[in-house]
C-alpha positions as CSV (number, residue, x, y, z in Angstrom):
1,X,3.6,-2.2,-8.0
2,X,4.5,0.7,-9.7
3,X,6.6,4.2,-8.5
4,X,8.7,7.3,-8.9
5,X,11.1,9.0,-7.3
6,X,13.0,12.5,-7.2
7,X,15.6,12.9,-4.8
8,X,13.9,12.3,-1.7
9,X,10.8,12.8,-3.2
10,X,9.3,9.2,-3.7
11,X,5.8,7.4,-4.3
12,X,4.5,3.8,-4.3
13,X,1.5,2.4,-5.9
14,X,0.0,-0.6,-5.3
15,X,-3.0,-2.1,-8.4
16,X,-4.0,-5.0,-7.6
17,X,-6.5,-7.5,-9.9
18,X,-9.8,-5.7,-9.0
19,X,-8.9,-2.2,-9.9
20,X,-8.2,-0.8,-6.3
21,X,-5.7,1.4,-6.9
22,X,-3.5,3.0,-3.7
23,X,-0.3,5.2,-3.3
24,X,1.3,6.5,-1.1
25,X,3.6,10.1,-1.3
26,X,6.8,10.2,1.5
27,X,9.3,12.7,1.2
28,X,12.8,11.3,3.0
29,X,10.9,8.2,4.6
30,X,7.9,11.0,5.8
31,X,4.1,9.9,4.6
32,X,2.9,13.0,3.1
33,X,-0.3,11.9,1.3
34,X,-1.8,8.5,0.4
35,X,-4.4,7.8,-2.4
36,X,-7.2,5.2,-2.4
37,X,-9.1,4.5,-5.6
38,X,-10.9,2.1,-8.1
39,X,-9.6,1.6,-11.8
40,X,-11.2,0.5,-14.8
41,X,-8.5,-1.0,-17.5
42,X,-9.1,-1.5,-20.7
43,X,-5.4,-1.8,-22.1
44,X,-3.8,0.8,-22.8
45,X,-6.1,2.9,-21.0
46,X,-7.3,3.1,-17.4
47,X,-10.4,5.2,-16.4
48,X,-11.1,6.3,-12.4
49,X,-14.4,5.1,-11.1
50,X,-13.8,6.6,-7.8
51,X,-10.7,8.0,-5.4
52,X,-10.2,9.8,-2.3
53,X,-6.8,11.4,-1.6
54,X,-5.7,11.8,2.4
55,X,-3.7,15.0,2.9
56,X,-2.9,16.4,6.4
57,X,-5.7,14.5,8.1
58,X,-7.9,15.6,5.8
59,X,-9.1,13.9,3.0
60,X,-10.7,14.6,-0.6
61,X,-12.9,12.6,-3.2
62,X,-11.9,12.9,-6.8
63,X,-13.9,14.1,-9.8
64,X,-12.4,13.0,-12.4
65,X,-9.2,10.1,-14.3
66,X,-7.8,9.2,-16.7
67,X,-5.1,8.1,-18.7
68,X,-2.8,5.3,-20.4
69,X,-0.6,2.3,-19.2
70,X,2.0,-0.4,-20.5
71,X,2.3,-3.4,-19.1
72,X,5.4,-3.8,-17.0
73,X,6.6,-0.4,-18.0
74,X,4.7,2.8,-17.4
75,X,1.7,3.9,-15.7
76,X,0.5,8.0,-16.8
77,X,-2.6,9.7,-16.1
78,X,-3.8,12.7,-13.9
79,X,-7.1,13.0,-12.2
80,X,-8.2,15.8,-10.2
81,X,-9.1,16.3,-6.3
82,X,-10.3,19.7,-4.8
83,X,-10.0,21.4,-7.7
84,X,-6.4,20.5,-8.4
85,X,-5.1,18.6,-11.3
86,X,-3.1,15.7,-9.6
87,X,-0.3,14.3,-13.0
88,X,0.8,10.5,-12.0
89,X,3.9,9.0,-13.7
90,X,5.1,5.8,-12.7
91,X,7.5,3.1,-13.5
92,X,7.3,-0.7,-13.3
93,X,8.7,-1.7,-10.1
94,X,11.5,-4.4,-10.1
95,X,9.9,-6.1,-6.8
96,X,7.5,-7.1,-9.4
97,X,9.4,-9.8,-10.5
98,X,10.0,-11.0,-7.1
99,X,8.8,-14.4,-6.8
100,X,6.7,-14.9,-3.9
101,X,4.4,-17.6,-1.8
102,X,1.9,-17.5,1.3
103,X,4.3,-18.4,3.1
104,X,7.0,-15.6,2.4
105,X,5.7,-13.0,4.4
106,X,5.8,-15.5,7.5
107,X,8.2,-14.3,10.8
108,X,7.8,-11.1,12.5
109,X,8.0,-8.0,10.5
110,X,8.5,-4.6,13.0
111,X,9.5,-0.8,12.5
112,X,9.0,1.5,15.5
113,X,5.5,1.1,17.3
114,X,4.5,-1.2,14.9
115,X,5.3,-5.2,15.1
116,X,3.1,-8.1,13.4
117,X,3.7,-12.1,13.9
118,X,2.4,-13.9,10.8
119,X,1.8,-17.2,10.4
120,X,2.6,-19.7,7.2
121,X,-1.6,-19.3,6.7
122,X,-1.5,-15.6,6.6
123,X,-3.2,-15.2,9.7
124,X,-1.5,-12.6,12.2
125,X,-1.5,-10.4,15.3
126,X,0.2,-7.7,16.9
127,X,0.3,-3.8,16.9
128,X,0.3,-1.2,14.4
129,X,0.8,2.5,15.5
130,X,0.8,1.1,19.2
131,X,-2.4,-0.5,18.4
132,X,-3.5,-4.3,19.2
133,X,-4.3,-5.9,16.0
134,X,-5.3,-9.5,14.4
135,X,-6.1,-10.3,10.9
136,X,-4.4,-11.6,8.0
137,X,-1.7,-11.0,4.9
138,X,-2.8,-13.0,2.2
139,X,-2.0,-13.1,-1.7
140,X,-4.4,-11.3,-3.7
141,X,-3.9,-13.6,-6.1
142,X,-4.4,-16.8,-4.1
143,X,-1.6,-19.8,-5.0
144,X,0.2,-17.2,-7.3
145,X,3.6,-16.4,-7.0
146,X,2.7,-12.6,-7.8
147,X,4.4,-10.2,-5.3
148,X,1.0,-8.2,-3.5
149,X,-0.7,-9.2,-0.8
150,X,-3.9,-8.0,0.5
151,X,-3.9,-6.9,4.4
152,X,-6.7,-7.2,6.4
153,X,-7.1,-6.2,10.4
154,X,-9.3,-5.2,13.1
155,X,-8.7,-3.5,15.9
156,X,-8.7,-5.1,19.5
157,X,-9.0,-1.9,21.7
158,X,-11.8,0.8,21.7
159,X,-9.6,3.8,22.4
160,X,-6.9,3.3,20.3
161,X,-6.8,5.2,16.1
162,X,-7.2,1.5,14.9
163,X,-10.2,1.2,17.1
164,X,-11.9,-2.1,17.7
165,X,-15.0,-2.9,15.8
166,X,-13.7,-1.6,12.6
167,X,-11.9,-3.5,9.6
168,X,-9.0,-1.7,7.9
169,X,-8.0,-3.4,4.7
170,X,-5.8,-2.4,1.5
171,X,-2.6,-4.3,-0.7
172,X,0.6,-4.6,0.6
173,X,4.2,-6.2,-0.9
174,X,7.5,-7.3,-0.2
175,X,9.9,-4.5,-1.2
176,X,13.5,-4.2,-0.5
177,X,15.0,-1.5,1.6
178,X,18.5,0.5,1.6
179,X,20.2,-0.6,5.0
180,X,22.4,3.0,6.0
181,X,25.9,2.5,5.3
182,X,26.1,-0.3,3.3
183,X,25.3,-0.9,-0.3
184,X,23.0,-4.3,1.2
185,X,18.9,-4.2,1.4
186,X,16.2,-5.2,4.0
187,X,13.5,-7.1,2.9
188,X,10.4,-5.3,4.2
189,X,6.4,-5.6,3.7
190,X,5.1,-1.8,2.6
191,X,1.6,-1.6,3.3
192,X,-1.0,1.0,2.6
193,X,-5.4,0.5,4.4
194,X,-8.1,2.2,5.6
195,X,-11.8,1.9,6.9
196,X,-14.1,1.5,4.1
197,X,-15.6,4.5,5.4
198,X,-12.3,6.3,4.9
199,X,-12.3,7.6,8.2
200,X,-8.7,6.1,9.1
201,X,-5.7,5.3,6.7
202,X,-2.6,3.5,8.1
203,X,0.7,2.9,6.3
204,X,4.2,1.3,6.9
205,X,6.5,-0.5,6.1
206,X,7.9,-3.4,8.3
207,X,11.5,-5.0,8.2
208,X,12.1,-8.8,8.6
209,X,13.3,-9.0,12.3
């Protein structure tokens, strides 16, 4: 997990062992744009094999990527989407070194319109953007104790944006959350997918009820 942040200006990215590569852009809490893409590492440098950005309902293949990492400390690079050169600098995040089973993500996680039951196995159900959902939250590093998770659903009702019939996937993590007024944090699970087709993203991030 890796991100920045300038005033209320913040992103997240997610990279997980295979190369998919995903971030998301909020500015104060807002989703602005999110990222999908496929990395090819070859320490210290990372090469894009393919991307599409979603901006505004709209969304964008790249042309080109590149650029440098170190481990557990940077990630730089830029690549470039409709004609505009897109600059990413990231940090390590500390959730990194969060410590982390199947069975962590387990209970009900919910934010408004959105609420998911998951079970000890990873399996789960309930709604995301008002829509029915089943699926499951596993590690993407099976019996690791690495802090991302890979979330796969499928929609249960034909007129809904998550429509049934269709398999939204992407990585999600445990990250901790301000609570307002207080200097104490929420444990929440901040989650980026889409159709393989990429003709639906969904992101969000759900607090431990």
């Amino acid at each position: 997990m890796w991100t920045s942040q300038s005033g209320i200006d913040k992103t997240t990215a997610f990279v997980d062992p295979q190369g998919n590569i995903s971030y998301l852009n909020t500015v104060g809490g807002f989703g602005m744009s999110e990222f999908f893409g496929v990395i090819a590492p070859s320490a210290p440098n990372w090469t894009l094999t393919s991307g599409v950005a979603f901006i505004g309902g709209f969304y964008y293949p790249t042309t080109s990527g590149s650029g440098t990492f170190v481990n557990k400390q940077t990630f730089t690079g830029s690549y470039v989407e409709n004609g505009t050169t897109v600059n990413l600098s990231w940090n390590y995040d500390a959730a990194n070194a969060l410590a982390v089973t199947q069975s962590s993500v387990a209970g009900t996680w919910a934010q408004t319109g959105s609420s998911l039951t998951i079970a000890n196995d990873g399996t789960l159900s309930g709604t995301l953007s008002g829509c029915p959902v089943s699926g499951t939250l596993l590690l993407a590093t099976p019996s690791s104790s690495k802090n991302l998770y890979t979330l796969s659903v499928t929609g249960t009702t034909a007129s809904c944006t998550l429509k049934s019939g269709a398999t939204y996937s992407g990585n999600a993590a445990i990250t901790f959350l301000p609570i307002t007024g207080s200097t104490l944090y929420a444990r929440t699970i901040l989650f980026m997918i889409r159709t393989a087709a990429n003709t639906t993203v969904a992101y969000g991030q759900l607090t431990k009820q």
